[in-house]
C-alpha positions in Angstrom: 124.1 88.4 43.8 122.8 86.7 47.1 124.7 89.8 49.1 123.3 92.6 46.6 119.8 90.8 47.5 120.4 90.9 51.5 121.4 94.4 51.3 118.9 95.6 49.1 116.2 94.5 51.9 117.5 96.0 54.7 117.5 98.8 53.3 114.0 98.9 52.2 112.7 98.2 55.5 115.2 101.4 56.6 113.6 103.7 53.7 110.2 102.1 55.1 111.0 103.2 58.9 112.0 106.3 57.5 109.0 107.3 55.8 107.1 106.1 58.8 108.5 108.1 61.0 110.8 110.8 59.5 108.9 113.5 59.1 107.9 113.7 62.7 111.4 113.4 64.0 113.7 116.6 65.2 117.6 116.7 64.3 119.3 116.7 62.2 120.7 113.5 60.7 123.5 113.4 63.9 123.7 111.8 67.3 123.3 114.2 69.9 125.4 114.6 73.2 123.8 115.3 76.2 125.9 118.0 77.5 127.2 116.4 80.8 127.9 113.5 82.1 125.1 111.8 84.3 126.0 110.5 87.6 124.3 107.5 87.4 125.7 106.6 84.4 122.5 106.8 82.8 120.5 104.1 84.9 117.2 105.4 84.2 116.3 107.8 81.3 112.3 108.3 80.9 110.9 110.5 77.6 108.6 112.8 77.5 105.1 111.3 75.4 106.3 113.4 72.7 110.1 112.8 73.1 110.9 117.0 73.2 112.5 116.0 76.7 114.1 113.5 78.7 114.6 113.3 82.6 117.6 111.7 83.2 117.6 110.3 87.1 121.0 111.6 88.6 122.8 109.2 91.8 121.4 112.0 94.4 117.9 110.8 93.3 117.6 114.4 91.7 116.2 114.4 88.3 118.0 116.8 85.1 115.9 117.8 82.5 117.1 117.2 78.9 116.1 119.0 75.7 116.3 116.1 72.9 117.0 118.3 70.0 119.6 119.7 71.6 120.7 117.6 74.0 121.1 121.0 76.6 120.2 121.0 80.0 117.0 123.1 81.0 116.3 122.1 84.1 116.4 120.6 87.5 113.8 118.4 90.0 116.2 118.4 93.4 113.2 115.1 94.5 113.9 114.8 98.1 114.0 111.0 98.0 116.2 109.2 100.0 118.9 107.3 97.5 117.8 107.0 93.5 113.6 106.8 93.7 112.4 104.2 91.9 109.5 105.3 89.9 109.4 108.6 87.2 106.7 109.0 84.8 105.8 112.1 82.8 102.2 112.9 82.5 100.6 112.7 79.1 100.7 116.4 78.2 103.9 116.4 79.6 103.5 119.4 82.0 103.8 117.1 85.3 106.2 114.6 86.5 105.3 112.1 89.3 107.8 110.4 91.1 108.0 107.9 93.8 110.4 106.9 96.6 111.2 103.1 98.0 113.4 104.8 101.1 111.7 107.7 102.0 107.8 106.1 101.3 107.1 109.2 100.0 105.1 110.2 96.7 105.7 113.4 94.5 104.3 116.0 91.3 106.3 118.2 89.7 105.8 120.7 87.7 107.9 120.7 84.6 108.3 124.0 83.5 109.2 125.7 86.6 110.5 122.8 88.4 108.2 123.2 91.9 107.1 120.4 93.6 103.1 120.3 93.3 102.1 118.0 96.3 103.9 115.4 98.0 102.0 112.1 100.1 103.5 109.6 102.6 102.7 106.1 101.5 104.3 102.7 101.8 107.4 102.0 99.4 106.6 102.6 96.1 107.9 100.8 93.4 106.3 102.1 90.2 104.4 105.3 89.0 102.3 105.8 85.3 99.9 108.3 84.4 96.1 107.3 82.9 96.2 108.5 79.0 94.2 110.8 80.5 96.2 112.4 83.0 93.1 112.4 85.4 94.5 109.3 87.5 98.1 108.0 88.6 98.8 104.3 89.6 101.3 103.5 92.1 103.0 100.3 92.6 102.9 99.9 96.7 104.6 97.1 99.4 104.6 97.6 102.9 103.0 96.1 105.7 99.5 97.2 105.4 99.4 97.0 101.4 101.1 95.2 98.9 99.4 96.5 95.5 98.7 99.0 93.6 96.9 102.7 94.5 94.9 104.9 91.9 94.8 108.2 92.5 92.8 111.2 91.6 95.1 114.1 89.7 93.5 117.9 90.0 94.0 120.5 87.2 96.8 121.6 90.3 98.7 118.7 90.0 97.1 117.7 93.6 96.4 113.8 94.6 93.4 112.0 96.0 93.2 108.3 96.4 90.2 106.8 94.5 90.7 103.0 94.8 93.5 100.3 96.5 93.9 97.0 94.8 95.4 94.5 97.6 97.1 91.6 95.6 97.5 89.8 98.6 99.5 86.8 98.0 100.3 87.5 94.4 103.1 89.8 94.4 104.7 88.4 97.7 108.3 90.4 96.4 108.5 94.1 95.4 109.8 93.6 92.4 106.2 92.0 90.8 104.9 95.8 91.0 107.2 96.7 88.1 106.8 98.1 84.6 103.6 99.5 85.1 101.6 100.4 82.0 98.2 101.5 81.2 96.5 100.5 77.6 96.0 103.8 75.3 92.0 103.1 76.1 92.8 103.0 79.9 91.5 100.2 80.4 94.0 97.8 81.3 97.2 98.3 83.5 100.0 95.5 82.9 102.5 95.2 85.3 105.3 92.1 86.0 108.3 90.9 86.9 108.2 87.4 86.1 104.8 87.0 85.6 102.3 89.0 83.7 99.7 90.6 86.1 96.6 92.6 84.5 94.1 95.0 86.1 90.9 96.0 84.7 90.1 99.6 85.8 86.9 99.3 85.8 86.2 96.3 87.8 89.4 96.4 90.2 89.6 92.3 89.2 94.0 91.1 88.5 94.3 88.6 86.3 97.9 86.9 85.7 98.8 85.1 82.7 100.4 82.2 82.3 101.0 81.6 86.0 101.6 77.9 85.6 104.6 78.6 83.0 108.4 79.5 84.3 109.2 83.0 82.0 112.3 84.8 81.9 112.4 88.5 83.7 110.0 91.2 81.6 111.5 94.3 81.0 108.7 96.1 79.2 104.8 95.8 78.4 103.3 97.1 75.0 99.7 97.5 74.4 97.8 96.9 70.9 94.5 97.4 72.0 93.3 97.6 68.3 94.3 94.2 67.8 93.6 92.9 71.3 96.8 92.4 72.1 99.2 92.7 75.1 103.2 92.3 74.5 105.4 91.3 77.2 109.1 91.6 76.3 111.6 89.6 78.2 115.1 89.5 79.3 115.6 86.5 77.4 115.1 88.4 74.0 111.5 86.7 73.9 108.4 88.1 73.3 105.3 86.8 74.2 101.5 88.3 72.6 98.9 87.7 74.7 94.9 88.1 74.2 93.9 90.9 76.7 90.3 89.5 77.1 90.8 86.4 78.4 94.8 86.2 79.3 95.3 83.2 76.5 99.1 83.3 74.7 98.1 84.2 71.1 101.9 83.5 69.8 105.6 84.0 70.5 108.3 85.5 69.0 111.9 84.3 69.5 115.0 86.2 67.9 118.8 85.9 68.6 118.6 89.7 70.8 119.0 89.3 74.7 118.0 91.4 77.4 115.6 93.5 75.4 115.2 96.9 77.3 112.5 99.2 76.2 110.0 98.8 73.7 107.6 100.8 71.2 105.3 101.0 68.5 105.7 102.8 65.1 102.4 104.8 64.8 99.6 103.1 62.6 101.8 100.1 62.4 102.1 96.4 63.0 105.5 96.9 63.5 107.2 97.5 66.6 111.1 98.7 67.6 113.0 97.4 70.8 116.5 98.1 72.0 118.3 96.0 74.0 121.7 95.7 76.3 123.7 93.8 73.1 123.9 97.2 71.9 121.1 96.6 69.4 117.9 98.3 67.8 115.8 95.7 66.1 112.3 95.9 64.1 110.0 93.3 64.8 106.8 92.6 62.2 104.4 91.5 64.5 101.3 90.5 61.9 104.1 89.0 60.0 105.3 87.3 62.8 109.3 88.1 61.7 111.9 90.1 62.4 111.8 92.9 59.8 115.3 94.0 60.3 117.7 92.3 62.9 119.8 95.7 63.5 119.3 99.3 63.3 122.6 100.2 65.0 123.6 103.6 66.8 127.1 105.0 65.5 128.7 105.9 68.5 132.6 106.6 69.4 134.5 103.3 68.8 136.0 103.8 72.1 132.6 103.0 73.7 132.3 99.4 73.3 129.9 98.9 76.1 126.3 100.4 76.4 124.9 100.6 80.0 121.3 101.2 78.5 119.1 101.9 75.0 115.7 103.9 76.1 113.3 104.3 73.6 110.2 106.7 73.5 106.7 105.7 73.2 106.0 107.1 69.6 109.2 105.1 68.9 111.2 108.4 66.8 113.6 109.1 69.7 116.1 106.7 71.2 118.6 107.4 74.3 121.8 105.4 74.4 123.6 105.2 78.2 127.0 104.6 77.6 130.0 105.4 79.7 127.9 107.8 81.9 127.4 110.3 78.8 124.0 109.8 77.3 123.6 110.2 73.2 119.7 110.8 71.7 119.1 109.6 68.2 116.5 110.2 65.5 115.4 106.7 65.0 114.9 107.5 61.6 118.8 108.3 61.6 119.9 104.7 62.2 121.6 102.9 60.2 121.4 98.9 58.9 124.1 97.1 59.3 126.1 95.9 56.2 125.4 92.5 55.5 127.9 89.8 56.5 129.9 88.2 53.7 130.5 84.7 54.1 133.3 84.9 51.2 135.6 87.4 53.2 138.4 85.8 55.3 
């Protein structure tokens, strides 16, 4: 009876993800192949805001352009940077692609549909790119000699860029790395960025706050903004998350769960609820007004043969996910995972 009554609410919170978000989602009920292997094994895979495409960074430093539904390749950005880049975003209506360079200092927009390179900038190495909600600005994580911060610039209807503003953390971010995961809020207002500690920026005043300075955290992997609730999320490495209070940088609660090196983060739309993947190979749901984890494991079927997954991406309107494994790359409805079956302690 106990194991009927475990089983029975998993999969209510499945039919619940489903309804959430299964009318929105493309395919077809089946994993999709991406229809060559990526070079990289799959290192960094960045959606499109509404998950129709994927760029998938190749070892070159090119990018290949994936159609989710399909899984076919449409396209190609040859980038010019020296080695892999280190910063890809898509830009909101999904026409551009920005992407930054850590070897060759340089700073790039693409545009999507015909793959031609908009404007390129020399800067110091950058470490991060995101888009405004917008579209009108791009923030770029920066270190080099004369600036270690971040740059906002100015986007034209051409895809051109103009700096608008520097922000010099000084002795903040003394290691690269601190100018990672950059994020704007849905409001633009905020930009959270962090390695090991939670910086904030207020666009409007230029004034970086950092929460929790005084406390030793484990490495973040991803930021998630509820601005409707106040809220900032800060996943980490450890499997923890951490909500803080935007306004004044206080910790409002934490969540711990028995997932590890959570990767990628996102909200199901007019939710409390949101999804993360992680490196164990796992796609969890996580009540955050509840306070819970809704449903420990919504797993990807893949080949047994592939017992090791090098990455799990998921989009921003949490209905796609990407899995990296063995340099192939599989997309997945989110509504098409499936619970585990519950563990019964009576079985040998």
């Amino acid at each position: 009876m106990m194991l009927l009554r475990v089983r029975f609410k998993m999969w209510r919170m499945f039919a619940l993800l489903g309804l959430l978000v299964g009318r929105h989602a493309f395919g077809e009920g089946k994993p999709r192949l991406v229809d060559r292997p990526a070079e990289y094994g799959g290192g960094l895979v960045v959606f499109s805001p509404d998950h129709r495409l994927l760029a998938i960074r190749e070892e070159d430093g090119s990018l290949r352009l994936v159609n989710f539904k399909s899984g076919a390749t449409t396209g190609f950005l040859t980038t010019g940077h020296q080695g892999m880049g280190s910063g890809v975003a898509f830009s909101p209506d999904g026409r551009w692609i920005a992407t930054g360079g850590w070897m060759d200092k340089t700073l790039r927009i693409w545009d999507v549909q015909t793959s031609r390179q908009l404007s390129q900038l020399e800067v110091s190495r950058c470490t991060d790119v995101a888009f405004s909600p917008d579209g009108r600005t791009l923030v770029t994580g920066q270190f080099g000699e004369k600036l270690i911060g971040l740059m906002f610039w100015e986007v034209s209807r051409a895809g051109t860029l103009k700096l608008s503003k520097e922000i010099d953390l000084g002795t903040l971010s003394k290691y690269p790395q601190t100018i990672h995961n950059l994020r704007y809020s849905p409001d633009g207002r905020w930009v959270a960025f962090g390695s090991e500690n939670v910086h904030v920026v207020d666009t409007r005043s230029g004034v970086v706050r950092i929460f929790g300075r005084n406390v030793k955290r484990t490495t973040i992997t991803a930021f998630l903004f509820f601005t409707d609730r106040g809220w900032l999320v800060s996943a980490h490495r450890s499997g923890k998350l951490i909500i803080w209070n935007i306004i004044d940088g206080s910790e409002a609660f934490q969540l711990e769960n028995s997932l590890t090196r959570i990767t990628s983060t996102a909200r199901i739309p007019g939710t409390n609820t949101i999804l993360i993947s992680t490196e164990s190979n796992t796609v969890a749901a996580i009540d955050l007004k509840a306070r819970r984890v809704a449903t420990e494991n919504l797993n990807p079927k893949l080949p047994a043969r592939l017992n090791h997954f090098n990455n799990l991406i998921l989009s921003d309107d949490a209905l796609g996910l990407a899995v990296c494994a063995d340099k192939w790359v599989y997309l997945f409805d989110v509504h098409d995972l499936t619970p585990p079956d519950p563990v019964d302690d009576n079985k040998p």
